[in-house]
N, C-alpha and C positions, 0 to 999 in steps of 0.2 A: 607753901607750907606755913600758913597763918598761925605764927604764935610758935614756932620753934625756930626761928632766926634770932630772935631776943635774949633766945636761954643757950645759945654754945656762938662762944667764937675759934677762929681758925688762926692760928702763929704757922706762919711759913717759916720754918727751921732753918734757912737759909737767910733768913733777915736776921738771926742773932747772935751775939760774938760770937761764941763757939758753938756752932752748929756741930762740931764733931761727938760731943757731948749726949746727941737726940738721934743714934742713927735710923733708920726706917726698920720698922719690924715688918713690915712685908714688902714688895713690891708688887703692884699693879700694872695689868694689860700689857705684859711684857711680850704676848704673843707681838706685840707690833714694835717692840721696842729695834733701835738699829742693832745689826752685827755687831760693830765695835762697840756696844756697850759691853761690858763684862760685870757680871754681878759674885756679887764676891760666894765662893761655894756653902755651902750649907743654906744658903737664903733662903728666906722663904718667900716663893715665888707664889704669882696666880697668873694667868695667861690672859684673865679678863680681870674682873673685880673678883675679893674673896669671900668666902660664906663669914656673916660675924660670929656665928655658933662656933666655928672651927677655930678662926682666930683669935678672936676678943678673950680676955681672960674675964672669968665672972664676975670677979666686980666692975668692969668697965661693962659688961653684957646688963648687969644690975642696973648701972646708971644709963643706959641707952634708953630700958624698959622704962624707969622712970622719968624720963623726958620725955618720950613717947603718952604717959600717963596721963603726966602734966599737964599737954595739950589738948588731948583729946584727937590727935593721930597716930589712924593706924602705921604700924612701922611697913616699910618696900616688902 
């Protein structure tokens, strides 16, 4: 993905003081997740990965496009 490694980085929410603070707005590929996980009710779940149309709120959908722009790759 030449040239959109440069423009986003990734914080693991678990490396920082209070992670409690960043909970997850989705979860992902829970079709494989264990039994004993339990996800707290109302989540918002996806079974594999999620569509970003459905999830992403429009200005995060805005700024995707425009990273997408920037580079000159097309988005998955």
């Amino acid at each position: 993905m030449g040239g959109l490694k440069e423009r986003i980085r990734f914080i693991r929410v678990g490396t920082l003081d209070d992670p409690d603070l960043m909970p997850p707005d989705v979860h992902i590929y829970t079709c494989s997740k264990q039994t004993w996980v339990r996800l707290p009710d109302g989540a918002n779940v996806a079974e594999q990965f999620y569509d970003y149309g459905k999830t992403w709120s429009t200005e995060s959908q805005s700024r995707r496009a425009a990273l997408f722009d920037q580079t000159g790759i097309q988005p998955p």
